[in-house]
C-alpha positions in Angstrom: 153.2 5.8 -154.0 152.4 2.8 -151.6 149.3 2.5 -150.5 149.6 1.4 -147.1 150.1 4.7 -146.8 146.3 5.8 -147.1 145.7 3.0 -144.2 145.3 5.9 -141.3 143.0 8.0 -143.9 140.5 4.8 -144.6 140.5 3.6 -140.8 139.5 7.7 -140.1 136.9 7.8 -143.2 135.4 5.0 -141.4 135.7 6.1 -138.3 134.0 9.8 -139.4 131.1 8.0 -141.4 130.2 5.6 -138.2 130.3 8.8 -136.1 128.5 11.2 -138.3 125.3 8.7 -139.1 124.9 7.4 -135.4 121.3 7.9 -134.8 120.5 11.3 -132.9 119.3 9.2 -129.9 123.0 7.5 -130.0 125.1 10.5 -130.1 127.2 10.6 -126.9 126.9 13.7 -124.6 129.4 16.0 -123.3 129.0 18.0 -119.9 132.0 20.9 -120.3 131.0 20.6 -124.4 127.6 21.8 -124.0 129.0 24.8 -122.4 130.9 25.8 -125.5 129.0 27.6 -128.1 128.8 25.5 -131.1 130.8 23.1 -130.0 129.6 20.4 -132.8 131.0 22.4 -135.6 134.1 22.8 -134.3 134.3 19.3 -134.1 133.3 19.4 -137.5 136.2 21.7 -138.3 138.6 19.0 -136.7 137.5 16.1 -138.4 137.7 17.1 -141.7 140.9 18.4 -141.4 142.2 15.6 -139.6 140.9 13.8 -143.0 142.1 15.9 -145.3 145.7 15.9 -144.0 145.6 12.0 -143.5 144.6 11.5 -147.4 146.7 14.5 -148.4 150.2 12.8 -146.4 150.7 10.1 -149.1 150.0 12.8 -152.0 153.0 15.5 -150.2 155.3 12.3 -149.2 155.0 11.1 -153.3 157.6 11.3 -155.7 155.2 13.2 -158.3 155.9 16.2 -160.0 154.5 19.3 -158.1 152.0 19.7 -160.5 150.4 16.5 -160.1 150.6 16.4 -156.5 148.8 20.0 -156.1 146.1 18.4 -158.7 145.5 15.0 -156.5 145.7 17.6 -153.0 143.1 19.6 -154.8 140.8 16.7 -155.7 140.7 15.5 -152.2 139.7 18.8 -150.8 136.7 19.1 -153.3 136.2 15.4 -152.5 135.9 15.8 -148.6 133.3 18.8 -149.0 131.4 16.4 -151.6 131.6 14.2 -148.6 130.4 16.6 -146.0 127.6 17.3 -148.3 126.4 13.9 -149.0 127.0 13.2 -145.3 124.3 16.0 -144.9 122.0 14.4 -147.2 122.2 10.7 -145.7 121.1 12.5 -142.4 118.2 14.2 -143.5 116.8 11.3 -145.4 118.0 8.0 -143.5 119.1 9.0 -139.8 116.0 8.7 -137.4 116.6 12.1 -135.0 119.5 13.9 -137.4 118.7 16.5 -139.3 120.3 18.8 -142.3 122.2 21.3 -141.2 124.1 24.0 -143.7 126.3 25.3 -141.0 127.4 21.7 -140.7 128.4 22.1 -144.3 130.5 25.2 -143.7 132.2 23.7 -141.4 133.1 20.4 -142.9 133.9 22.5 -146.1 136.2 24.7 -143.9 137.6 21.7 -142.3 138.5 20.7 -145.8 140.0 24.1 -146.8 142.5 24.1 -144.0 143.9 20.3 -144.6 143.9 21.7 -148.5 146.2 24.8 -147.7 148.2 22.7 -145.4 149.0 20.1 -147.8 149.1 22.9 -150.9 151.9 24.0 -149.0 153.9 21.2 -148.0 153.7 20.2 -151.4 155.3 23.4 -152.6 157.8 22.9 -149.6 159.2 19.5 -149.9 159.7 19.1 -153.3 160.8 15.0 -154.7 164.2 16.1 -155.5 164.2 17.7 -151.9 164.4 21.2 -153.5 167.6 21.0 -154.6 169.4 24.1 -155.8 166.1 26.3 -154.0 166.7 29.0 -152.2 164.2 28.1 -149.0 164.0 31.7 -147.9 
């Protein structure tokens, strides 16, 4: 597996950790966003799946056995809610005008889950030998 792949998923980890411990003061504001209910955890929902799939791409793209590449696709879903959650944490303890939030949670944890069915999936679909000999179905 080459890891220039994982490139877009580290620029995007980054990106996320900047964004989610701005200072509450710092956070940008939205006009049309305020008027959608819960807007913030929908953006939530979006980032973690955006990270999910961008660490999970390299896994599905590998020339691993299936087996190992559902176990990696797993790790990185439990590893972005560990994220989320620790995330949580750093605001509550270090970020002057954030605050902890378990909705937040859910919502980076269902982020998570989506990007972890998507890649669970296109694992099973594009196999290494390019399912050869299997019926697709």
């Amino acid at each position: 597996m080459k890891a220039i792949l994982f490139a877009p998923a580290v620029l995007l980890f980054a990106l996320c950790t900047v964004l989610l411990t701005l200072p509450g003061a710092d956070l940008p504001s939205c006009g049309f966003c305020a008027a959608i209910p819960q807007f913030d955890k929908l953006v939530h929902i979006g980032m973690f799946t955006l990270l999910g799939l961008c660490f999970g791409y390299p896994v599905v793209k590998s020339p691993w056995t299936l087996q190992r590449r559902l176990k990696w696709v797993l790790l990185i879903a439990l590893l972005s809610i560990g994220y989320g959650i620790a995330i949580e944490f750093i605001q509550l303890f270090w970020i002057p005008g954030r605050s902890f939030e378990g909705w937040d949670i859910l919502a980076d944890s269902t982020g998570s889950l989506i990007a972890y069915v998507w890649n669970r999936n296109a694992c099973k679909k594009i196999g290494p030998d390019g399912n050869r000999g299997r019926n697709q179905n």
